[in-house]
PDB file of N, H, CA, C and O in Angstrom:
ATOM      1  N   UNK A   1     -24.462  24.235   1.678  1.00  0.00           N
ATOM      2  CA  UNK A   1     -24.601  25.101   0.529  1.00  0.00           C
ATOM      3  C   UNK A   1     -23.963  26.451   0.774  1.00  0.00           C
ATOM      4  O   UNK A   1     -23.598  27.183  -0.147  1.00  0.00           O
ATOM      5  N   UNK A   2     -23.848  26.741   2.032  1.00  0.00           N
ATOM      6  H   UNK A   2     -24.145  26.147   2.780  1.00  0.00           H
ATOM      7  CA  UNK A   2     -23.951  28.300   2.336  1.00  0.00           C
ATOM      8  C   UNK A   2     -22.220  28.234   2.058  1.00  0.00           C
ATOM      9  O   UNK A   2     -21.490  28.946   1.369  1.00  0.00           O
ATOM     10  N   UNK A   3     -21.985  27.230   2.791  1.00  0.00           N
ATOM     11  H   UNK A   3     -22.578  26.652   3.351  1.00  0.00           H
ATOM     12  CA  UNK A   3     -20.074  26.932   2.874  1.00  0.00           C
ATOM     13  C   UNK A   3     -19.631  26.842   1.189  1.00  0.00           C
ATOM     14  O   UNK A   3     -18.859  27.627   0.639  1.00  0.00           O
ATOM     15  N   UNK A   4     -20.276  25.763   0.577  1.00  0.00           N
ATOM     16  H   UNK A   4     -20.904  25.125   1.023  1.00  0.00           H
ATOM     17  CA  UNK A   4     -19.924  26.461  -0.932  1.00  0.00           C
ATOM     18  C   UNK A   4     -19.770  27.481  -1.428  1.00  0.00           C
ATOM     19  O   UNK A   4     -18.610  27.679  -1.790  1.00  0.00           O
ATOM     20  N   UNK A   5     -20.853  28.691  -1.721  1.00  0.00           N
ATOM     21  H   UNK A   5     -21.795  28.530  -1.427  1.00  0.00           H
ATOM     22  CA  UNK A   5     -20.860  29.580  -1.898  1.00  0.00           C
ATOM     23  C   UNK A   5     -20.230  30.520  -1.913  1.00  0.00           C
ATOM     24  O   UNK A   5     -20.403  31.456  -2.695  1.00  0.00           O
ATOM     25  N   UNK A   6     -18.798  30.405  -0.467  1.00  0.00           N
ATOM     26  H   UNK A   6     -18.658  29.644   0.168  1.00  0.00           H
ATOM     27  CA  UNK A   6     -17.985  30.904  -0.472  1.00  0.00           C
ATOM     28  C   UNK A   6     -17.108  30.692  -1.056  1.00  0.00           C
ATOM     29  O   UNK A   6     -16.596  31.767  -1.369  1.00  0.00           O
ATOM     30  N   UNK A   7     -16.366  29.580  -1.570  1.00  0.00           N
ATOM     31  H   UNK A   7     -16.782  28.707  -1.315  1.00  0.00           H
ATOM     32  CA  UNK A   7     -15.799  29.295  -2.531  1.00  0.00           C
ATOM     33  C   UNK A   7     -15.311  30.085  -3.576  1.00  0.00           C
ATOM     34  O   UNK A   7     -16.155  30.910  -3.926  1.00  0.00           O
ATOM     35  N   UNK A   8     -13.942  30.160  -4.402  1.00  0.00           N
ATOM     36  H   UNK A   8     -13.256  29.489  -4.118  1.00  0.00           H
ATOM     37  CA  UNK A   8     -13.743  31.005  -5.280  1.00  0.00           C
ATOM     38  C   UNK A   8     -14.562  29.940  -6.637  1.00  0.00           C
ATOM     39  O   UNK A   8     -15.179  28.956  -6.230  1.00  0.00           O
ATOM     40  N   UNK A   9     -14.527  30.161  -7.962  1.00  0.00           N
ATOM     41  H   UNK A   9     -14.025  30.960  -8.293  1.00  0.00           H
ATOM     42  CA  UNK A   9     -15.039  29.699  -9.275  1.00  0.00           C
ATOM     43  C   UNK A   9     -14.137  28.370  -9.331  1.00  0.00           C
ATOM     44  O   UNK A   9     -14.613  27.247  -9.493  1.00  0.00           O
ATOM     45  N   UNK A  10     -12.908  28.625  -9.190  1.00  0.00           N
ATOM     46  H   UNK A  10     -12.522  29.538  -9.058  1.00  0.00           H
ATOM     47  CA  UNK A  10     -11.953  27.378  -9.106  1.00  0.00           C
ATOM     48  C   UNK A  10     -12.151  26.518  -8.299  1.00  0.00           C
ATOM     49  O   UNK A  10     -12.077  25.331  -8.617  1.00  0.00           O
ATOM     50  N   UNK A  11     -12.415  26.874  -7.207  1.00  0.00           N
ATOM     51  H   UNK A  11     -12.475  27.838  -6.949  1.00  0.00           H
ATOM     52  CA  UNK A  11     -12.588  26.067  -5.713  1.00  0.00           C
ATOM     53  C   UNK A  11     -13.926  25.338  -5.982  1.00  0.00           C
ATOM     54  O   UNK A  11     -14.097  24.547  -5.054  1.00  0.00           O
ATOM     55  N   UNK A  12     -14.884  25.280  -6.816  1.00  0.00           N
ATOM     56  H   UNK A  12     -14.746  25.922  -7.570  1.00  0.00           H
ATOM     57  CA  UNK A  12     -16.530  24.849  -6.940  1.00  0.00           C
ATOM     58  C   UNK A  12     -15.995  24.380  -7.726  1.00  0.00           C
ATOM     59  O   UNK A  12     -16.155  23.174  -7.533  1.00  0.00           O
ATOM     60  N   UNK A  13     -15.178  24.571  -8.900  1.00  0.00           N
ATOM     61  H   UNK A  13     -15.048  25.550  -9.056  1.00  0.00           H
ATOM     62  CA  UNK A  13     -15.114  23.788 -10.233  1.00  0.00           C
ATOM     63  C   UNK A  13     -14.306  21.986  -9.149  1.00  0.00           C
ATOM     64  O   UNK A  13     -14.863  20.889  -9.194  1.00  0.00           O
ATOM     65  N   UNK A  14     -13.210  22.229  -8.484  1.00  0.00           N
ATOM     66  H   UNK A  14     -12.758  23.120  -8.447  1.00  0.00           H
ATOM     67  CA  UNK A  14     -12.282  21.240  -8.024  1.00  0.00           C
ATOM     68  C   UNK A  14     -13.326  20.129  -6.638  1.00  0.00           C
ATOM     69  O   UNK A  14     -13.120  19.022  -6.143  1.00  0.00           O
ATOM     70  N   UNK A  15     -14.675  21.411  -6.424  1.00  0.00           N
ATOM     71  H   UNK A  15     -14.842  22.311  -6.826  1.00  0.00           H
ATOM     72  CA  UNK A  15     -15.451  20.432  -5.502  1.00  0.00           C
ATOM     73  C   UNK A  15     -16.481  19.663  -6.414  1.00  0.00           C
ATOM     74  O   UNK A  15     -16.873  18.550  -6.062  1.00  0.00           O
ATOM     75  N   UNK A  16     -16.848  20.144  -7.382  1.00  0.00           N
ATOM     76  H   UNK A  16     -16.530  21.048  -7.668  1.00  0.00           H
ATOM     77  CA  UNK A  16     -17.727  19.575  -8.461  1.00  0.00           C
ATOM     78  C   UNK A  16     -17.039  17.871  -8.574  1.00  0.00           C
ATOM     79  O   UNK A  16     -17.413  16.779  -8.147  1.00  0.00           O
ATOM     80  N   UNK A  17     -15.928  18.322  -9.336  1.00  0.00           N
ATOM     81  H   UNK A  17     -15.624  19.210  -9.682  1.00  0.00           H
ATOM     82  CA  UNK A  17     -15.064  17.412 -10.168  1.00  0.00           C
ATOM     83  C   UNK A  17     -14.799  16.279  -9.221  1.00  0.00           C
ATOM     84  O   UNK A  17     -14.690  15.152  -9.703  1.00  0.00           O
ATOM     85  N   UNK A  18     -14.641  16.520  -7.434  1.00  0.00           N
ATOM     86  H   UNK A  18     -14.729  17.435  -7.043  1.00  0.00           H
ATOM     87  CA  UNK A  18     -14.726  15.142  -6.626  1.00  0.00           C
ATOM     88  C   UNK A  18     -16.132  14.567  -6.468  1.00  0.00           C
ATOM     89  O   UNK A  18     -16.433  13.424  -6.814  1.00  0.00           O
ATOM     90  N   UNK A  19     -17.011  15.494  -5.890  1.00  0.00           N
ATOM     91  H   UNK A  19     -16.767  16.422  -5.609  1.00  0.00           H
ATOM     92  CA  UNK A  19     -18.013  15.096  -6.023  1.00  0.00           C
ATOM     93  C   UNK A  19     -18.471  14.465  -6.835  1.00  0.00           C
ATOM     94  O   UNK A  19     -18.657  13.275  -6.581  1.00  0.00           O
ATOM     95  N   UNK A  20     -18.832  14.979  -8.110  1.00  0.00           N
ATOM     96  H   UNK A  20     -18.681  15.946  -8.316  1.00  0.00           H
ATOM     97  CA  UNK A  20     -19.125  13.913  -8.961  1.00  0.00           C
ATOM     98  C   UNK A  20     -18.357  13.119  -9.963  1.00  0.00           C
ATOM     99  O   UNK A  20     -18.748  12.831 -11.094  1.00  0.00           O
ATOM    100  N   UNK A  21     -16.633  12.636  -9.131  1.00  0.00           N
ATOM    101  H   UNK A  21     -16.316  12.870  -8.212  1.00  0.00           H
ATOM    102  CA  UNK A  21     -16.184  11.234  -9.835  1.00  0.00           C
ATOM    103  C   UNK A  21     -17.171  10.094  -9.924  1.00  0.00           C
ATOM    104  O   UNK A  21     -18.202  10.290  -9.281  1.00  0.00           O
ATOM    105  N   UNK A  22     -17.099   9.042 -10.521  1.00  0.00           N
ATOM    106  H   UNK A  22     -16.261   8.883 -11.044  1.00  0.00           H
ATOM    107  CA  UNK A  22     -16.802   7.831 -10.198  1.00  0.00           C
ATOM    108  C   UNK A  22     -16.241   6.619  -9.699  1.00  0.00           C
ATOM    109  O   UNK A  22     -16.620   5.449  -9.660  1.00  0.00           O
ATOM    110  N   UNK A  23     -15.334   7.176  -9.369  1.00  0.00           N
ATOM    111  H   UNK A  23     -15.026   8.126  -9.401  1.00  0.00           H
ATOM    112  CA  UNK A  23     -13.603   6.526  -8.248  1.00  0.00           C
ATOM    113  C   UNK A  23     -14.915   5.839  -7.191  1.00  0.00           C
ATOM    114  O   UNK A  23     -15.957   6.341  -6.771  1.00  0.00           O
ATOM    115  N   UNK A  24     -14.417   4.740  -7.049  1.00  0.00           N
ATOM    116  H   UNK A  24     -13.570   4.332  -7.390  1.00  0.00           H
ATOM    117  CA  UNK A  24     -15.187   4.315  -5.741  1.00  0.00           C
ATOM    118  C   UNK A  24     -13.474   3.793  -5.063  1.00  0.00           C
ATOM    119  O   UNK A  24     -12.444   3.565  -5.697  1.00  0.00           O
ATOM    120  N   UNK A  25     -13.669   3.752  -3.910  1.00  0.00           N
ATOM    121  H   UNK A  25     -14.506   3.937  -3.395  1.00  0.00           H
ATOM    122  CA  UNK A  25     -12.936   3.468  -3.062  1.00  0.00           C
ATOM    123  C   UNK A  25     -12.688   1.546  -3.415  1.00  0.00           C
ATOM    124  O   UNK A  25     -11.636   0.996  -3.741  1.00  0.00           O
ATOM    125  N   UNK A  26     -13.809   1.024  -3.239  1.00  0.00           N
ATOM    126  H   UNK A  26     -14.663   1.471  -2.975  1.00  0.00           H
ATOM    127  CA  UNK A  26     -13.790  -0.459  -3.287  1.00  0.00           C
ATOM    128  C   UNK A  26     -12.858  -1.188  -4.730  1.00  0.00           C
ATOM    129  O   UNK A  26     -12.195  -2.214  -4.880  1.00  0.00           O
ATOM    130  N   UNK A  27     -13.258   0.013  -5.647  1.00  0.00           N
ATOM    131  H   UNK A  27     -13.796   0.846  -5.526  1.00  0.00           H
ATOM    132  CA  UNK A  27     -12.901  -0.694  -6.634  1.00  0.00           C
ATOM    133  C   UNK A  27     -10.528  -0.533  -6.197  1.00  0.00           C
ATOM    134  O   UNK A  27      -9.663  -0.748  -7.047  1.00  0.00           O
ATOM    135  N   UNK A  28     -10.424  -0.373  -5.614  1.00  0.00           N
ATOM    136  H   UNK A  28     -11.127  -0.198  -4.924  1.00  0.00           H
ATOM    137  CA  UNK A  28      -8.832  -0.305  -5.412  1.00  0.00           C
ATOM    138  C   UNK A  28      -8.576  -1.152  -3.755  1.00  0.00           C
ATOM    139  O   UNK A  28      -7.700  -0.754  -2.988  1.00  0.00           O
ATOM    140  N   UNK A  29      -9.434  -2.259  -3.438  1.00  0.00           N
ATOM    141  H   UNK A  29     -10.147  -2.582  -4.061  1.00  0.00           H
ATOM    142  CA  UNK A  29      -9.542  -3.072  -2.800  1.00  0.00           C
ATOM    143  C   UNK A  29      -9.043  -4.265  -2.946  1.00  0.00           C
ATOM    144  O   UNK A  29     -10.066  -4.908  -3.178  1.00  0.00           O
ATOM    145  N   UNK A  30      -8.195  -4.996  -2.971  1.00  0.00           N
ATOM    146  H   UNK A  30      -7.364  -4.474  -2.782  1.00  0.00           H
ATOM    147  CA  UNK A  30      -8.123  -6.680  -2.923  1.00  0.00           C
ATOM    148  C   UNK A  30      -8.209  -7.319  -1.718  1.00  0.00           C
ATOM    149  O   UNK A  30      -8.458  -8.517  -1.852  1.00  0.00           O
ATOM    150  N   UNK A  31      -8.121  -7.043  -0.876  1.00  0.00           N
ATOM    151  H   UNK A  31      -7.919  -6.070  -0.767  1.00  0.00           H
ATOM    152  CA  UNK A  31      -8.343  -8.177   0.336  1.00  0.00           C
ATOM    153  C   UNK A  31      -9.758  -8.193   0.541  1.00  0.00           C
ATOM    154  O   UNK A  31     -10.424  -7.167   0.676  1.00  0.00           O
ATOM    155  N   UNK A  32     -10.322  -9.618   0.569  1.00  0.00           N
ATOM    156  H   UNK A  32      -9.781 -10.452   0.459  1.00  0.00           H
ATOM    157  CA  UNK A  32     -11.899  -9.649   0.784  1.00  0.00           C
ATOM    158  C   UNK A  32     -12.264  -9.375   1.857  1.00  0.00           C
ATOM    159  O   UNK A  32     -13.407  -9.830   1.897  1.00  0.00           O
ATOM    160  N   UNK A  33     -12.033  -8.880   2.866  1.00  0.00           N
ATOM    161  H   UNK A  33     -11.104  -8.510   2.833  1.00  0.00           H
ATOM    162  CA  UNK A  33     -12.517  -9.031   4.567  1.00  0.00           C
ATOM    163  C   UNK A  33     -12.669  -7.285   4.021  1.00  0.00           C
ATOM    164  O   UNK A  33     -13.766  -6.731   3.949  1.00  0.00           O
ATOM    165  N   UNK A  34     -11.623  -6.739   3.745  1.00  0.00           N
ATOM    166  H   UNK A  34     -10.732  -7.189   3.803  1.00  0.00           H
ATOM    167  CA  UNK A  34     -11.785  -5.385   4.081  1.00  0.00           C
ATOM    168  C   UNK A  34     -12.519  -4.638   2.687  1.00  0.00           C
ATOM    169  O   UNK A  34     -12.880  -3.463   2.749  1.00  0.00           O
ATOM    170  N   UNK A  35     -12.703  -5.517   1.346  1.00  0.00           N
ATOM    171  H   UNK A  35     -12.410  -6.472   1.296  1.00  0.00           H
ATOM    172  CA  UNK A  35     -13.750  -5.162   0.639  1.00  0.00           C
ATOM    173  C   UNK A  35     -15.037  -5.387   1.211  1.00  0.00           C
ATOM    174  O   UNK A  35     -16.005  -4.813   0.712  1.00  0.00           O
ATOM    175  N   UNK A  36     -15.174  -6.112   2.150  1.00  0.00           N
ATOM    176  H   UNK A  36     -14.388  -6.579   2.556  1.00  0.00           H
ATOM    177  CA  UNK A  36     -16.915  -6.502   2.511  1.00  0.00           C
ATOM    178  C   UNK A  36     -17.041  -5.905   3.604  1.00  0.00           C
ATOM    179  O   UNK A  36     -18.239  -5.677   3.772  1.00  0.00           O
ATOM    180  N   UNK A  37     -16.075  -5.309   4.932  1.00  0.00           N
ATOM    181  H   UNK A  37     -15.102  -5.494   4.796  1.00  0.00           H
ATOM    182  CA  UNK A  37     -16.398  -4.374   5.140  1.00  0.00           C
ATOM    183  C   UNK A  37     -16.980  -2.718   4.945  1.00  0.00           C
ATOM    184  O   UNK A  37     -17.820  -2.015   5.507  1.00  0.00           O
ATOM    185  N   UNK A  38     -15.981  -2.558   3.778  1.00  0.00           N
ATOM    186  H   UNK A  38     -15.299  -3.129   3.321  1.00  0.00           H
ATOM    187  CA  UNK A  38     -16.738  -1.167   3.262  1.00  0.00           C
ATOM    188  C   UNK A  38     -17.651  -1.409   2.893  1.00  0.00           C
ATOM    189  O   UNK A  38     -18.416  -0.452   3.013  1.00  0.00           O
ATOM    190  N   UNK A  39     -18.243  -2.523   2.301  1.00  0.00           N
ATOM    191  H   UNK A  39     -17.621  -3.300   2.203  1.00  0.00           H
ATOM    192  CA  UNK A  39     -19.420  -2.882   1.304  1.00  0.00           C
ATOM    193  C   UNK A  39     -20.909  -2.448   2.477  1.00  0.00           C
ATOM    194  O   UNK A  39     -22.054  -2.155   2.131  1.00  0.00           O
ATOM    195  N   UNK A  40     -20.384  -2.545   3.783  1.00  0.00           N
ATOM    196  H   UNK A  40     -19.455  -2.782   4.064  1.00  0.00           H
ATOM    197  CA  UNK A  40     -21.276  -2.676   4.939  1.00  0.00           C
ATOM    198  C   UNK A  40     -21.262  -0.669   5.411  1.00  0.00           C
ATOM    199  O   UNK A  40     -22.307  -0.090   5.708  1.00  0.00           O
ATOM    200  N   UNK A  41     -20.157  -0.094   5.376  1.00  0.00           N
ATOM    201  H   UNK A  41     -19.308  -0.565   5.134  1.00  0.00           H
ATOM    202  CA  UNK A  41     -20.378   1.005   5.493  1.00  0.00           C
ATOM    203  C   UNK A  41     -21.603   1.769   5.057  1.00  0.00           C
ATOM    204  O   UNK A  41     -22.160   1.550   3.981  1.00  0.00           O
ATOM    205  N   UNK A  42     -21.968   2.591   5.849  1.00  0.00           N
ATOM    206  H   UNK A  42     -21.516   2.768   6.724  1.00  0.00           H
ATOM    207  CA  UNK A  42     -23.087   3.794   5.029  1.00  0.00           C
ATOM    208  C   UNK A  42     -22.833   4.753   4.097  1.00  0.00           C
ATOM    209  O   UNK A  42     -21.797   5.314   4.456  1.00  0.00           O
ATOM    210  N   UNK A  43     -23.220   5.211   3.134  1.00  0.00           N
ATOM    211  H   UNK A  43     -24.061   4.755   2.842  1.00  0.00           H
ATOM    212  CA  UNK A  43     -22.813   5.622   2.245  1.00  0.00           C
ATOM    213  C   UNK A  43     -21.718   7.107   2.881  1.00  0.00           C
ATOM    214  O   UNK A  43     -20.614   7.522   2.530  1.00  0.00           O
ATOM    215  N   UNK A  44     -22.604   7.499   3.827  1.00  0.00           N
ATOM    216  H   UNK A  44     -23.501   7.162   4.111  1.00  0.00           H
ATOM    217  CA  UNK A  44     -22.092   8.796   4.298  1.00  0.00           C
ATOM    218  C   UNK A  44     -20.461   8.806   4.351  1.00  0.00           C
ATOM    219  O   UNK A  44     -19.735   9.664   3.850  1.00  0.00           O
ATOM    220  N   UNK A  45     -20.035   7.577   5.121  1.00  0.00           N
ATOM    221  H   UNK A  45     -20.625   6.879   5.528  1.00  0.00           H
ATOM    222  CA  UNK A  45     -19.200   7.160   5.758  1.00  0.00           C
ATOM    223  C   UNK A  45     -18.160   6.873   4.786  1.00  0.00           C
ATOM    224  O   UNK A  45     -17.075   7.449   4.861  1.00  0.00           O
ATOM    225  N   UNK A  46     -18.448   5.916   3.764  1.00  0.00           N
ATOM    226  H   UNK A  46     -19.330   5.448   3.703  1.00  0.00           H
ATOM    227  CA  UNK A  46     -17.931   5.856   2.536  1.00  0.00           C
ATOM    228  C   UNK A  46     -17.203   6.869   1.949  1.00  0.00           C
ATOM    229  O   UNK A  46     -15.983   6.874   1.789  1.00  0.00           O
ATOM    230  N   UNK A  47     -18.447   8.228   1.451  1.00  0.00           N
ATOM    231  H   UNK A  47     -19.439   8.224   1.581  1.00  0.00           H
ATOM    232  CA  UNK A  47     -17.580   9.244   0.981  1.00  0.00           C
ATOM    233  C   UNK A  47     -16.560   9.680   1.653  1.00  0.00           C
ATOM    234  O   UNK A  47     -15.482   9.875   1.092  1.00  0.00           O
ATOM    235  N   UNK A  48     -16.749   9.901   2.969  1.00  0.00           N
ATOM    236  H   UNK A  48     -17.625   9.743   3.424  1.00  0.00           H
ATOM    237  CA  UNK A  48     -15.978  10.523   3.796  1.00  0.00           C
ATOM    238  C   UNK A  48     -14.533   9.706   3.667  1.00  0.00           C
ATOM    239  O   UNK A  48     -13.491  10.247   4.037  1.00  0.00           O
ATOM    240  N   UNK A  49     -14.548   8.519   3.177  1.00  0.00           N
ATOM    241  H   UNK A  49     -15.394   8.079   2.876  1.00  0.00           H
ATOM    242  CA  UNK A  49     -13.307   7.872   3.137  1.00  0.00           C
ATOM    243  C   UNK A  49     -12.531   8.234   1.717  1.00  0.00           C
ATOM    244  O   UNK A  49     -11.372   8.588   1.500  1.00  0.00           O
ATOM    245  N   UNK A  50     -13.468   8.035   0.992  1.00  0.00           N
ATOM    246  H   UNK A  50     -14.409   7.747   1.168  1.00  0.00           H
ATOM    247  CA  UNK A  50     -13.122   8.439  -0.667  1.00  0.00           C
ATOM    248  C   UNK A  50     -12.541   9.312  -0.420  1.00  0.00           C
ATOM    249  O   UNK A  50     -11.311   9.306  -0.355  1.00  0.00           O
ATOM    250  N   UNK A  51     -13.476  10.584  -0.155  1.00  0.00           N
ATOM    251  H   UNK A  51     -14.474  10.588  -0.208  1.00  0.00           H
ATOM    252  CA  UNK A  51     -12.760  12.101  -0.326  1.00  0.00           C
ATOM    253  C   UNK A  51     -11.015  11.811   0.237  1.00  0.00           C
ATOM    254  O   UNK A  51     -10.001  12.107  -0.395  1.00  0.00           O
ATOM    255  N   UNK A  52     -11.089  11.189   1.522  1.00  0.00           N
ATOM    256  H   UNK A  52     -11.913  10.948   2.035  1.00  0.00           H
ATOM    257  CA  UNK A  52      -9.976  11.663   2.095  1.00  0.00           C
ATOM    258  C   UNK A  52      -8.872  10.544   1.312  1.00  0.00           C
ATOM    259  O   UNK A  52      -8.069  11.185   0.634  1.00  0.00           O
ATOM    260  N   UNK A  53      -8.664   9.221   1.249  1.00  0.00           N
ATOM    261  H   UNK A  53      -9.317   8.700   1.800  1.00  0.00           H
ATOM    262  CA  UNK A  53      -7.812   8.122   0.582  1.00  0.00           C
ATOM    263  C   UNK A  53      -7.734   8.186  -1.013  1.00  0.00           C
ATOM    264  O   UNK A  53      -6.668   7.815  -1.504  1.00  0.00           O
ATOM    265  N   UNK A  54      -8.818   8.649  -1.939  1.00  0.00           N
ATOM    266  H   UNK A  54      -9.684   8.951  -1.540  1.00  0.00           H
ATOM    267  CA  UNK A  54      -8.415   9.238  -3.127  1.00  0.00           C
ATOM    268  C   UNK A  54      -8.227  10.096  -3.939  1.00  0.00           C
ATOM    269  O   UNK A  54      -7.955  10.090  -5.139  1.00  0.00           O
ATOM    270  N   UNK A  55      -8.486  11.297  -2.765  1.00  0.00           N
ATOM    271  H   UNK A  55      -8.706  11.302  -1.790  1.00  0.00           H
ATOM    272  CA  UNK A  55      -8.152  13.046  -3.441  1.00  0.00           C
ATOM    273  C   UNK A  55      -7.364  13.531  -2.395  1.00  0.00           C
ATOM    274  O   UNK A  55      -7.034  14.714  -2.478  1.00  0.00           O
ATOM    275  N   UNK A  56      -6.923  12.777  -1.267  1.00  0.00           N
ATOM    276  H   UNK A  56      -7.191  11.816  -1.199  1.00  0.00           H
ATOM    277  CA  UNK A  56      -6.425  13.468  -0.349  1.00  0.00           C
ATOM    278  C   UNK A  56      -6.827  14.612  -0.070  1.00  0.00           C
ATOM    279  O   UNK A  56      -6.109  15.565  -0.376  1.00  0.00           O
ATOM    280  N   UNK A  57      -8.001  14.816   0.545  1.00  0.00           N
ATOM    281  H   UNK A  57      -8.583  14.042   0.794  1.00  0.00           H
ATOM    282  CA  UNK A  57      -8.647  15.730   1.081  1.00  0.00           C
ATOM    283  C   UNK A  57      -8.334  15.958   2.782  1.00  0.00           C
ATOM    284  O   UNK A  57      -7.909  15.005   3.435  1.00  0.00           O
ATOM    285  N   UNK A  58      -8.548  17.114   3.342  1.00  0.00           N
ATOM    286  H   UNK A  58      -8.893  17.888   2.812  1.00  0.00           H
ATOM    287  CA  UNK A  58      -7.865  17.118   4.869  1.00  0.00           C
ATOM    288  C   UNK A  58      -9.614  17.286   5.357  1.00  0.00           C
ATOM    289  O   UNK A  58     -10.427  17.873   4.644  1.00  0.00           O
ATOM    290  N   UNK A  59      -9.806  16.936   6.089  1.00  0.00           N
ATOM    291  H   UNK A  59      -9.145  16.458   6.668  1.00  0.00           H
ATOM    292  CA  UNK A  59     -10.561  16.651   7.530  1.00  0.00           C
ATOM    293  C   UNK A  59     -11.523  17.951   7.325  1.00  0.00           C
ATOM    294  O   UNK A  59     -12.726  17.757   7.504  1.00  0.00           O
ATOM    295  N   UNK A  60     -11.083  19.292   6.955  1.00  0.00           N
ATOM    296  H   UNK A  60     -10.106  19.449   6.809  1.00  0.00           H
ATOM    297  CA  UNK A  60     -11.309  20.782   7.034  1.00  0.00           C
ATOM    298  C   UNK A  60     -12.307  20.638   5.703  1.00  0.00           C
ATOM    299  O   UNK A  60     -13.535  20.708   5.681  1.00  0.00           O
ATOM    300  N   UNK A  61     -11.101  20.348   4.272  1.00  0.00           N
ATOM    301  H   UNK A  61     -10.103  20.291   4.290  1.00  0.00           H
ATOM    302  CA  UNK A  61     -12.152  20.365   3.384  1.00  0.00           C
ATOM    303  C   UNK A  61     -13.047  19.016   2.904  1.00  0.00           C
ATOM    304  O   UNK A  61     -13.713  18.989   1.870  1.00  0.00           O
ATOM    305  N   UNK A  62     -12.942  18.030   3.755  1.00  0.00           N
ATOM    306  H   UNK A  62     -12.401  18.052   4.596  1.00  0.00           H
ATOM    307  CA  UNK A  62     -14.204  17.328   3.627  1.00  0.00           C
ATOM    308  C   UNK A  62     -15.621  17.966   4.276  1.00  0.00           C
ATOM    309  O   UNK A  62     -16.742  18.025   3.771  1.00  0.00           O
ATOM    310  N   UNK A  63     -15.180  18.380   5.473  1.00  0.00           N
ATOM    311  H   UNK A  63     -14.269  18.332   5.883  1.00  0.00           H
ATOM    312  CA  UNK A  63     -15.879  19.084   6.228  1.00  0.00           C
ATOM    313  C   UNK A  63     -16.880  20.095   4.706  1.00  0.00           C
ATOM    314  O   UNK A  63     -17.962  19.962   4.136  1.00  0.00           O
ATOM    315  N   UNK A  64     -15.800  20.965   4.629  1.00  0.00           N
ATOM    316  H   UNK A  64     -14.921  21.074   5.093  1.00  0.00           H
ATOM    317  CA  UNK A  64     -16.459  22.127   3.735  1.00  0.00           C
ATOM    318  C   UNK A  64     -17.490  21.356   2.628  1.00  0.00           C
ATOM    319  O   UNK A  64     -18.676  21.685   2.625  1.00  0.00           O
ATOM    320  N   UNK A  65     -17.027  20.383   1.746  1.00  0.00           N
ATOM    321  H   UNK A  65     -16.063  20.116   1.748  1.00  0.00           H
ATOM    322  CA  UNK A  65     -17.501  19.665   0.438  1.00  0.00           C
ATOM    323  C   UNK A  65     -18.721  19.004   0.799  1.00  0.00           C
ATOM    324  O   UNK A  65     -19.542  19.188  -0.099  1.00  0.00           O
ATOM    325  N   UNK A  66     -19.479  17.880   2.321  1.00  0.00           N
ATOM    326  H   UNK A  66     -18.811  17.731   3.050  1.00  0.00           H
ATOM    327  CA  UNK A  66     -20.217  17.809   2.543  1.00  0.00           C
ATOM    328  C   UNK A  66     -20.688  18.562   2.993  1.00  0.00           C
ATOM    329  O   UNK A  66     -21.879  18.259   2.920  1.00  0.00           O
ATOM    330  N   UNK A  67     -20.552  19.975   3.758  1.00  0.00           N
ATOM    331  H   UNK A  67     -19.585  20.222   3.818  1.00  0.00           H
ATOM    332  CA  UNK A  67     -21.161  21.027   4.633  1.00  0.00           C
ATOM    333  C   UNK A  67     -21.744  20.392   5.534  1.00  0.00           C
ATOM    334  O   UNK A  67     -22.969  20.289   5.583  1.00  0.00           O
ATOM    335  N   UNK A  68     -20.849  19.817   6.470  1.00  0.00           N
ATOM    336  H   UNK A  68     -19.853  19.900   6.430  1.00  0.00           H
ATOM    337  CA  UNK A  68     -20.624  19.677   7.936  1.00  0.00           C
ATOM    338  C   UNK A  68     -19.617  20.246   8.788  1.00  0.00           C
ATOM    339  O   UNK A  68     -18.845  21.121   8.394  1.00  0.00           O
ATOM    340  N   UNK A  69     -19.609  19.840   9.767  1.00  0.00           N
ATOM    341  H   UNK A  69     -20.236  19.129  10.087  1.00  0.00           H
ATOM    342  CA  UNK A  69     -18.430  20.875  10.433  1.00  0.00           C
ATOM    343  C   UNK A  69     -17.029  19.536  10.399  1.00  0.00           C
ATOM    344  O   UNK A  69     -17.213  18.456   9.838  1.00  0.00           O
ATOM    345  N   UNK A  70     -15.865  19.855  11.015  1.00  0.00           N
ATOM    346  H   UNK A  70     -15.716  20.732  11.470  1.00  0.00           H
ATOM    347  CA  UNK A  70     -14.816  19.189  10.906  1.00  0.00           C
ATOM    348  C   UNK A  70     -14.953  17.787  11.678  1.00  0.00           C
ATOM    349  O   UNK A  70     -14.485  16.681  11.408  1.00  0.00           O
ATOM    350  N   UNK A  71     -15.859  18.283  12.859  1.00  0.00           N
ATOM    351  H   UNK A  71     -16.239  19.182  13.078  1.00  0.00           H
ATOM    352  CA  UNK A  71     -15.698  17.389  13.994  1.00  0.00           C
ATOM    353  C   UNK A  71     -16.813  16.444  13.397  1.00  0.00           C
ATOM    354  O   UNK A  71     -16.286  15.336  13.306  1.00  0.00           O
ATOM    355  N   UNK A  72     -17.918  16.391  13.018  1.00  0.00           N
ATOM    356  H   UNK A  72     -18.347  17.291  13.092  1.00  0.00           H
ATOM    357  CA  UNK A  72     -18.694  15.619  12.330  1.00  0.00           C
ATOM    358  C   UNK A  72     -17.728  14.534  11.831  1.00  0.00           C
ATOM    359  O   UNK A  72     -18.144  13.614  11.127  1.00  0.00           O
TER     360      UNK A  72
END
């Protein structure tokens, strides 16, 4: 929260707007082995893939958007 906060008005509006897509990662899946793998992922883990494979997000601002650190 605290890492949000810093954020400019634009920067919260563009973390809002990933956060709460609907884009799931799975749904842009066809091979079944590697749809039923993600299906097995934790959710945590999941986003962390979303953010980065369908907004192209870098490592830094996933970090920031969940408020964890990078290395997390």
């Amino acid at each position: 929260y605290a890492v949000y906060n810093r954020h400019s008005d634009q920067e919260k509006e563009v973390i809002e707007l990933v956060v709460c897509s609907t884009k799931r990662l799975q749904d842009h899946i066809s091979h079944p082995s590697l749809y039923k793998a993600l299906s097995h992922l934790p959710k945590r883990q999941l986003t962390i893939l979303e953010l980065h494979f369908l907004y192209r997000l870098t490592h830094k601002e996933i970090g920031q958007v969940l408020g964890i650190s990078q290395q997390s």
